[in-house]
N, CA, C and O of each residue as an XYZ file, in Angstrom:
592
protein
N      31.087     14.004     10.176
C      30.250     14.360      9.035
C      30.372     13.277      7.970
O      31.510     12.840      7.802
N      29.243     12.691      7.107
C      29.253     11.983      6.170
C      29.550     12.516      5.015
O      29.572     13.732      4.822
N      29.747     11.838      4.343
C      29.724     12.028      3.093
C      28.350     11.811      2.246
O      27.459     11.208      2.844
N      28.061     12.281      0.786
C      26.849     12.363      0.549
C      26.404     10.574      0.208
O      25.396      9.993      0.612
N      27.636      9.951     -0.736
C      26.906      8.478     -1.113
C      26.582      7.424      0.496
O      25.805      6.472      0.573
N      27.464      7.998      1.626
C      27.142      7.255      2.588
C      26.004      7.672      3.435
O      25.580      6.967      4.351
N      25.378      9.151      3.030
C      24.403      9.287      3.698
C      23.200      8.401      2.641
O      22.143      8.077      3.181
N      23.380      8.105      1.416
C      22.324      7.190      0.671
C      22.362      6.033      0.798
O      21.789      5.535     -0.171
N      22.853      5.018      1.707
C      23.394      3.795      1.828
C      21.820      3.319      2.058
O      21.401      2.650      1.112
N      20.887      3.530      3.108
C      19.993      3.473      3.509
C      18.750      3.317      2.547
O      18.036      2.321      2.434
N      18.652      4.470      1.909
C      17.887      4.774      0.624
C      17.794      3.639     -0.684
O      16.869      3.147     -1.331
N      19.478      3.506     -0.685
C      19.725      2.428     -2.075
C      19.595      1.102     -1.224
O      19.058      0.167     -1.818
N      20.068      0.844      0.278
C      18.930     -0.393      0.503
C      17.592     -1.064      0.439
O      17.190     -2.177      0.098
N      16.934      0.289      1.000
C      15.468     -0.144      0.678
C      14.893      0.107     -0.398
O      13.724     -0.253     -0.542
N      15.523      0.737     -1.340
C      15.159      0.542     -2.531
C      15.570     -0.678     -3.049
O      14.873     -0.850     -4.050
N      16.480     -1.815     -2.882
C      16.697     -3.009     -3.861
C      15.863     -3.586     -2.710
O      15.197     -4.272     -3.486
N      15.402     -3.851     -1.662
C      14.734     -4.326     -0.422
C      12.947     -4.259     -1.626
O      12.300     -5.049     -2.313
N      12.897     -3.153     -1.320
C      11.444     -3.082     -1.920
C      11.479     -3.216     -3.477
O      10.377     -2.825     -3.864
N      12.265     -3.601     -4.576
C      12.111     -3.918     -5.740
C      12.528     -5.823     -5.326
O      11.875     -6.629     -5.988
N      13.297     -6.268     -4.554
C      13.896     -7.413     -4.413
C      12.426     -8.325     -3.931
O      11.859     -9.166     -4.628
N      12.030     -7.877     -2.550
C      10.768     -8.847     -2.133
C       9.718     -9.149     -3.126
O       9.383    -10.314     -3.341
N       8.953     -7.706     -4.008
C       8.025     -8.486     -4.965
C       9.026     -9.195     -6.223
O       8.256    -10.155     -6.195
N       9.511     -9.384     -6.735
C      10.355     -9.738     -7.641
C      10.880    -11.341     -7.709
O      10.842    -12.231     -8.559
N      11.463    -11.184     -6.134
C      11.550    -12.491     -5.549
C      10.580    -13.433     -5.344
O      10.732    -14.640     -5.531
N       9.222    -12.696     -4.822
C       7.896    -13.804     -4.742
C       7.343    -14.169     -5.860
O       6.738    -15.240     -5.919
N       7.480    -13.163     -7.167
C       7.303    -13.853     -8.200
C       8.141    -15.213     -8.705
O       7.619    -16.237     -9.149
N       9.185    -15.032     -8.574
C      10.241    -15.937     -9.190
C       9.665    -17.176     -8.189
O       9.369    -18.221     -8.769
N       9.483    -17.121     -6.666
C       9.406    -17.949     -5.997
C       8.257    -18.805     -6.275
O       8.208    -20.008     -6.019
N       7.333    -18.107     -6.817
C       5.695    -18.833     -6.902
C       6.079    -19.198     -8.359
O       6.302    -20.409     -8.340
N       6.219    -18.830     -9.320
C       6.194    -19.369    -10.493
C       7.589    -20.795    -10.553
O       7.772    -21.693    -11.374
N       8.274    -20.444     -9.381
C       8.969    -22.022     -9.160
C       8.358    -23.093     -8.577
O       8.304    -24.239     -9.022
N       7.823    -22.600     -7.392
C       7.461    -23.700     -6.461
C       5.732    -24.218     -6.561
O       5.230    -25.181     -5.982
N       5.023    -23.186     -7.534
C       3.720    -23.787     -7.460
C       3.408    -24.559     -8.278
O       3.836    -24.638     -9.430
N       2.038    -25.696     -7.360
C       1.654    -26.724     -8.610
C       1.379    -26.654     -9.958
O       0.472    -25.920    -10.347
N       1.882    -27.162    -10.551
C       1.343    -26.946    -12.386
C       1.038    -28.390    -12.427
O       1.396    -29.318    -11.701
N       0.032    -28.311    -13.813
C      -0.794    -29.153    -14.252
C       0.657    -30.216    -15.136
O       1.732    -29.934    -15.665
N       0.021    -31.248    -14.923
C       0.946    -32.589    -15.426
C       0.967    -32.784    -16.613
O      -0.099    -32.996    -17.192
N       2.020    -32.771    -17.223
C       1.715    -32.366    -18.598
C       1.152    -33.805    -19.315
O       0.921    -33.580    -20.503
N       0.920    -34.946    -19.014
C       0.498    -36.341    -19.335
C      -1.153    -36.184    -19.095
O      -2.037    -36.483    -19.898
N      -1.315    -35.588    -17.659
C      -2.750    -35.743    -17.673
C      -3.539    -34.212    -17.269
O      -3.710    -34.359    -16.059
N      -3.922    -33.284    -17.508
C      -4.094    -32.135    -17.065
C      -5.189    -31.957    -15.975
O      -5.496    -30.931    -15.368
N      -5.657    -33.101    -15.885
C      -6.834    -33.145    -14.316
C      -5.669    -33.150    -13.584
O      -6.096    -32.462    -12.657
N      -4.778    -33.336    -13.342
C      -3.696    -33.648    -12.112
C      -2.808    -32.314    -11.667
O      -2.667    -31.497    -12.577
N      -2.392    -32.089    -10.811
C      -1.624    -31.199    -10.198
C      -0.351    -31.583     -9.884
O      -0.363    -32.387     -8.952
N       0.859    -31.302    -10.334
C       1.697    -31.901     -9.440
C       2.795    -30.717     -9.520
O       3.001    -29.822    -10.339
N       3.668    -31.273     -7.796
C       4.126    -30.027     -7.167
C       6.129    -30.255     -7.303
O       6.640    -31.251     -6.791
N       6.825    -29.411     -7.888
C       8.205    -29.439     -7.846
C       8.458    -29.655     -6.213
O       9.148    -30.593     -5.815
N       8.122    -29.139     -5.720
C       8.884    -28.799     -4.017
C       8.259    -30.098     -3.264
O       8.763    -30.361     -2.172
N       6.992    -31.112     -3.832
C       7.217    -32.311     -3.016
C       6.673    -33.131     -4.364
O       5.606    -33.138     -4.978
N       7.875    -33.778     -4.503
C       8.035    -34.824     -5.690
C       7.287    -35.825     -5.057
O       7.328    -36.214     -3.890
N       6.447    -36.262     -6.209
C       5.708    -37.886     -5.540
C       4.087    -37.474     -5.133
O       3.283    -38.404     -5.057
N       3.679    -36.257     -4.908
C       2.443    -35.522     -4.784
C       1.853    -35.370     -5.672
O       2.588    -34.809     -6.484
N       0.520    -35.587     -6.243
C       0.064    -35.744     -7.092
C      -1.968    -35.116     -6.729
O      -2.760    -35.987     -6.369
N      -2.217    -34.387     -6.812
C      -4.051    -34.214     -6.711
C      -4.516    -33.639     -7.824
O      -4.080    -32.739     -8.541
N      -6.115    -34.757     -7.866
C      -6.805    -34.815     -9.066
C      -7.493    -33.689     -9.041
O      -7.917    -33.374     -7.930
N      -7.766    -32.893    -10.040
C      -8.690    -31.947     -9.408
C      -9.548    -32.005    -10.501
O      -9.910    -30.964    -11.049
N      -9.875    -32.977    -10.838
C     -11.190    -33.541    -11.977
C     -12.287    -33.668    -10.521
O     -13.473    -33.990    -10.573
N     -11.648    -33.382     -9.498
C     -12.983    -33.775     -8.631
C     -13.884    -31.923     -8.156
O     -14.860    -31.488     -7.546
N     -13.135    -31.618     -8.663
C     -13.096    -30.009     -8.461
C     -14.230    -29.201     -9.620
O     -13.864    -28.181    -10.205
N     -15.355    -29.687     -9.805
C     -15.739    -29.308    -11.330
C     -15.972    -27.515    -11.027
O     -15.557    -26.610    -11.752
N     -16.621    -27.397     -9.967
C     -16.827    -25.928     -9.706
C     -16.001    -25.334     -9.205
O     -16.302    -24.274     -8.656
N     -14.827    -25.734     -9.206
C     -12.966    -24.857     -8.967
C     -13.399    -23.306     -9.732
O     -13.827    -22.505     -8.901
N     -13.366    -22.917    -10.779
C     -13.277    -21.829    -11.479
C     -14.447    -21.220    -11.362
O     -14.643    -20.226    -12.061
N     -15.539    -21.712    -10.398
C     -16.853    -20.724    -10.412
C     -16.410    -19.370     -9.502
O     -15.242    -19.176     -9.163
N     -17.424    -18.547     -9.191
C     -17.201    -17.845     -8.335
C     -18.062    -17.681     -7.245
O     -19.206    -17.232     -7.319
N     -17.241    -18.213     -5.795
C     -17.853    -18.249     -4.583
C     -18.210    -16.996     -3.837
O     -17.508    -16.058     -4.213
N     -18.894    -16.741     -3.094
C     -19.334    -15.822     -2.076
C     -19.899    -16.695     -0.960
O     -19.953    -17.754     -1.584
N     -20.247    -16.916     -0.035
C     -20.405    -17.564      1.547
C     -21.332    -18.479      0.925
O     -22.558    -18.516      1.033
N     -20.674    -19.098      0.363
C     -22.058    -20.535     -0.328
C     -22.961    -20.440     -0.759
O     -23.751    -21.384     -0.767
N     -23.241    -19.252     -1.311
C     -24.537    -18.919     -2.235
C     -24.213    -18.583     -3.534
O     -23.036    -18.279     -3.726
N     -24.777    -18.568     -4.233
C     -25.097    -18.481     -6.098
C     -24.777    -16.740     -6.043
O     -25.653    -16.067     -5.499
N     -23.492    -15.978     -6.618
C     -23.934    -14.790     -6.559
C     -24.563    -14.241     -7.520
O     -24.643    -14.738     -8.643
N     -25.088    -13.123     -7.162
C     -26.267    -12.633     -8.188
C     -25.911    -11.100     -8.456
O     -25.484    -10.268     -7.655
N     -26.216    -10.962     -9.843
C     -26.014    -10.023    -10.109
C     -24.694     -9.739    -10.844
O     -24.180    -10.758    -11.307
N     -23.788     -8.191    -11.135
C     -22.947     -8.072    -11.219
C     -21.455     -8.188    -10.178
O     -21.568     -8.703     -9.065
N     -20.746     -7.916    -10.429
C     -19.399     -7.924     -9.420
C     -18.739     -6.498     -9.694
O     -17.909     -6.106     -8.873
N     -19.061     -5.663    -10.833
C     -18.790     -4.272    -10.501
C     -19.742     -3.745    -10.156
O     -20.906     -4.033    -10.435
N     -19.291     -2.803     -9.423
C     -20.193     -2.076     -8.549
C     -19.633     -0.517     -8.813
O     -18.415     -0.582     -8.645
N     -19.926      0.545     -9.078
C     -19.517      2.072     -9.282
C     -20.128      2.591     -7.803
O     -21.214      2.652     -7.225
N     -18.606      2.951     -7.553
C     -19.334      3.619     -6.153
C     -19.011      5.324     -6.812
O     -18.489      5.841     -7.800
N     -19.777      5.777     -5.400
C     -19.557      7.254     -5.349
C     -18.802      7.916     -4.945
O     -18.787      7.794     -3.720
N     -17.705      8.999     -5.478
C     -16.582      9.842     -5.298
C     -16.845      9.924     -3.499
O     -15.956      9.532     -2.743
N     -17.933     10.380     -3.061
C     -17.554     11.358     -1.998
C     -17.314      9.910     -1.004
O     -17.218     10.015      0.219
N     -17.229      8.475     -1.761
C     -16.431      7.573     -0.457
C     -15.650      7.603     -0.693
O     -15.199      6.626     -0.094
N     -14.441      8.237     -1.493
C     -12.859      8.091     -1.184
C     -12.712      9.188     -0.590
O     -11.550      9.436     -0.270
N     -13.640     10.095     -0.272
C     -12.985     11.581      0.681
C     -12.366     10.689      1.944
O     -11.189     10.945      2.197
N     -12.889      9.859      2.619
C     -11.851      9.336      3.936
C     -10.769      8.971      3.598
O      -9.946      9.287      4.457
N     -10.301      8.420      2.712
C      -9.031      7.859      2.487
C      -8.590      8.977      1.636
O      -7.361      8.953      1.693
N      -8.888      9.741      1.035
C      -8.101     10.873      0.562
C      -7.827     12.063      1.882
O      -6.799     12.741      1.861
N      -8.660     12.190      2.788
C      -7.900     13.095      3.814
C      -6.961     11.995      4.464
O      -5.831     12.484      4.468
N      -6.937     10.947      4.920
C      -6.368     10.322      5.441
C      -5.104     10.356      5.071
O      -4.100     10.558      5.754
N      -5.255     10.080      3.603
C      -3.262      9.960      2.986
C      -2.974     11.809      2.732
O      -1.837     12.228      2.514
N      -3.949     12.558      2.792
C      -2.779     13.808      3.302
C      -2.385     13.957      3.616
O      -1.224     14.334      3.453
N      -3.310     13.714      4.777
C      -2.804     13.971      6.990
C      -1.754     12.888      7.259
O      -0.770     13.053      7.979
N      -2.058     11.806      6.628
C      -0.737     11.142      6.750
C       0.572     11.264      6.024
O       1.554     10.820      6.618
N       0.728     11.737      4.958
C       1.889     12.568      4.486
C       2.294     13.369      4.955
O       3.519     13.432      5.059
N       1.515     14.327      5.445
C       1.757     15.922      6.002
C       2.330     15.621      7.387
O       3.096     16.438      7.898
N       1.860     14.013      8.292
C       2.440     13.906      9.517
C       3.932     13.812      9.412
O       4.793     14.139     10.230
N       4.045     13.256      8.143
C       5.958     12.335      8.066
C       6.146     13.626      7.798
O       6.630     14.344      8.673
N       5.866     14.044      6.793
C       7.094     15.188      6.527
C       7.205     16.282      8.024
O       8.240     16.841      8.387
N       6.038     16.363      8.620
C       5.980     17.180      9.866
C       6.905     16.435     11.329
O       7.365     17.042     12.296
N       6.949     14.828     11.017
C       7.483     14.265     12.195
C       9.186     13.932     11.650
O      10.074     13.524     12.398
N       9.336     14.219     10.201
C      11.102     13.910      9.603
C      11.475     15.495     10.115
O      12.413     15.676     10.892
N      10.719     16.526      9.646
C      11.404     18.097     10.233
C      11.719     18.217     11.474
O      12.701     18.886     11.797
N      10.928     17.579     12.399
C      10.760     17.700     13.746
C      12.141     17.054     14.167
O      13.046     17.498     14.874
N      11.971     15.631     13.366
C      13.482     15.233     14.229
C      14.697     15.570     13.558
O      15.671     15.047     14.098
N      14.967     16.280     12.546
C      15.928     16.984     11.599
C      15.820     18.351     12.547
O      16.896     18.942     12.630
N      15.239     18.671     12.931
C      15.420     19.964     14.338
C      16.025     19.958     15.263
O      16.961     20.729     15.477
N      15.601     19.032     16.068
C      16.236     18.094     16.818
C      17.743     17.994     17.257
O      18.478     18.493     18.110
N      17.842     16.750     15.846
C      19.453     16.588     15.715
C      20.119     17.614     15.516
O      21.006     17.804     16.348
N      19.966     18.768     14.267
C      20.503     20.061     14.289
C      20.941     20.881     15.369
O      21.773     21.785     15.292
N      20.023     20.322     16.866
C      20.208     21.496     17.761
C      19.542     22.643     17.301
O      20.079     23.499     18.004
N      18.602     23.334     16.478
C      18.524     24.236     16.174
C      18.376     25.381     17.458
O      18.403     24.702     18.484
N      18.270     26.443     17.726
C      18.060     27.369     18.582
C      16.693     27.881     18.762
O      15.869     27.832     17.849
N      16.436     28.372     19.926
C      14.948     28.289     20.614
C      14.176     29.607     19.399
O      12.973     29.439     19.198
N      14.582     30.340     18.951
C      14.260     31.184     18.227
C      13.767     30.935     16.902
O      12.711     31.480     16.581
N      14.489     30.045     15.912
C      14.439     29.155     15.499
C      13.395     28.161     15.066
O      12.607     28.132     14.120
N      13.717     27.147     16.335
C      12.579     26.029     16.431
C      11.178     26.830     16.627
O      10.235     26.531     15.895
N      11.060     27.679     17.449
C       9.792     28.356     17.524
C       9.331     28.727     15.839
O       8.259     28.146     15.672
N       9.582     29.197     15.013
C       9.875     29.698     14.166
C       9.292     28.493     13.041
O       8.451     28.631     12.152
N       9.932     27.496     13.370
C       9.332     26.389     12.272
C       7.929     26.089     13.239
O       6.887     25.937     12.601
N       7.886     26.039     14.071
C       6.755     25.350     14.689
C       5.564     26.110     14.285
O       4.613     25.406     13.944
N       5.347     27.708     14.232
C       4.885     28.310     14.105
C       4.598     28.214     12.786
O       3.378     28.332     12.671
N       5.277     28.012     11.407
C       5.225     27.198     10.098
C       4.609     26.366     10.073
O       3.613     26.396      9.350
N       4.931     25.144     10.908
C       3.853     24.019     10.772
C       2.669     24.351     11.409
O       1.695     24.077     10.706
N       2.457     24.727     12.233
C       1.111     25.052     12.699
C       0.284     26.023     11.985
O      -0.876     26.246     12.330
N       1.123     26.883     10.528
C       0.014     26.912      9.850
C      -0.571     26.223      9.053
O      -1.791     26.069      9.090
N       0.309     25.606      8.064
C       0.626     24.431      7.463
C      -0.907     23.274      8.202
O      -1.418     22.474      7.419
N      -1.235     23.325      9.099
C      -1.751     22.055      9.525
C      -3.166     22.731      9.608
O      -4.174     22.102      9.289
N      -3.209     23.961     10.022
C      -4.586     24.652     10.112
C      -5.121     24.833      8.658
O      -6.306     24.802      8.323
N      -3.749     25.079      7.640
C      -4.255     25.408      6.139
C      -4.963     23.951      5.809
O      -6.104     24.010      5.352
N      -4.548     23.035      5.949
C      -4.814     21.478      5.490
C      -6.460     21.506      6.213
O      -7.509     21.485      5.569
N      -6.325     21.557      7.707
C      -7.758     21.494      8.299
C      -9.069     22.604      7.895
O     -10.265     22.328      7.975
N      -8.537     23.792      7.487
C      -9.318     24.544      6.913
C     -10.129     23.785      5.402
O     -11.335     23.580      5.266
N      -8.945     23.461      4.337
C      -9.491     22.693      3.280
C     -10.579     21.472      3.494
O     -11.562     21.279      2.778
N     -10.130     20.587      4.791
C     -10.928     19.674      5.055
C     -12.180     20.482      5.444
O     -13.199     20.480      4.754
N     -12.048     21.138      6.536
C     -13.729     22.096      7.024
C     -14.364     21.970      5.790
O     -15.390     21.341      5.529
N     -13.609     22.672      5.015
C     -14.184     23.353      3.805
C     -15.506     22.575      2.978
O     -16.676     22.855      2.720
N     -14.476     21.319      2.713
C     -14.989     19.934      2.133
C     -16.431     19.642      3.048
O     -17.522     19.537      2.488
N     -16.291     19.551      4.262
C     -17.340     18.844      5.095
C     -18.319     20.029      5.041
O     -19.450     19.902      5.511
N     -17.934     21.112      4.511
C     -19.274     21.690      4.794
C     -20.338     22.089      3.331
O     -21.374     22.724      3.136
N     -19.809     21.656      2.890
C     -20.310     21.100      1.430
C     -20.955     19.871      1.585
O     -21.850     19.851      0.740
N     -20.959     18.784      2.264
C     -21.498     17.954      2.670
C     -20.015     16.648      1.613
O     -20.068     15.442      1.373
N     -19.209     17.435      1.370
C     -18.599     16.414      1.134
C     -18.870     16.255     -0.925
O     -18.265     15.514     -1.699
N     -19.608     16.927     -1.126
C     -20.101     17.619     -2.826
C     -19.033     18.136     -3.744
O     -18.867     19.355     -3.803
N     -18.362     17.406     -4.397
C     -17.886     18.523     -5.549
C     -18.011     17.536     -6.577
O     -18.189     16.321     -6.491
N     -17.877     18.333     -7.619
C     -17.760     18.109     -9.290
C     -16.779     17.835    -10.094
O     -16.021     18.779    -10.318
N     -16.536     16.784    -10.630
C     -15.260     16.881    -11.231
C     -15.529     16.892    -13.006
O     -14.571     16.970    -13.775
């Protein structure tokens, strides 16, 4: 049997794991990328290869904004309509509702729990999953319509 801080060993890894990687790529890009020369500001030059040097006075349309080689037209916001995030909003349910349904499953598992039991949760989740699919029905038969 563990103890409780060694059952968090895991937890407090990937937590400095996932605060460490973006954190780190910042530090890393604001070290290693080209900055402008402070003598001539058409120029680029790079810490990580000393002696590199590009003009980018040749670059006049650098800061425009491209699309597949044409002039874009128009705006760049666009307001879409609610009922297109319904896919990605059932999606990250059903996909929440899977982990927590596939972490119980194997927390069952390991427990050994007893056939009486496991039946018992299964029968839980399987309402659990019909309640979720009912809400979705629900949605689609609205055509996907509500009001906020």
């Amino acid at each position: 049997m563990t103890s409780v801080p060694e059952a968090y060993i895991a937890v407090a890894a990937m937590t400095l794991v996932g605060i460490g990687f973006p954190v780190g790529s910042f530090i890393a890009a604001e070290l290693l990328r080209p900055r402008k020369s402070p003598n001539d500001p058409t120029k680029l030059r790079s810490w990580l290869l000393p002696g590199y040097e590009s003009d980018q006075s040749l670059y006049i349309r650098r800061d425009s904004t491209y699309e597949c080689g044409a002039e874009p037209l128009g705006e760049a916001h666009i307001n879409f309509h609610f009922q297109y995030y319904w896919y990605a909003i059932i999606f990250l349910v059903f996909d929440i509702a899977f982990m927590f349904l596939a972490f119980g499953g194997v927390i069952a598992i390991q427990d050994g729990m007893a056939d009486s039991e496991m039946y018992g949760a299964l029968a839980t989740l399987t309402v659990f999953t019909l309640l979720m699919g009912l809400g979705v029905w629900h949605v689609f038969r609205k055509r996907g319509r509500i009001y906020i």
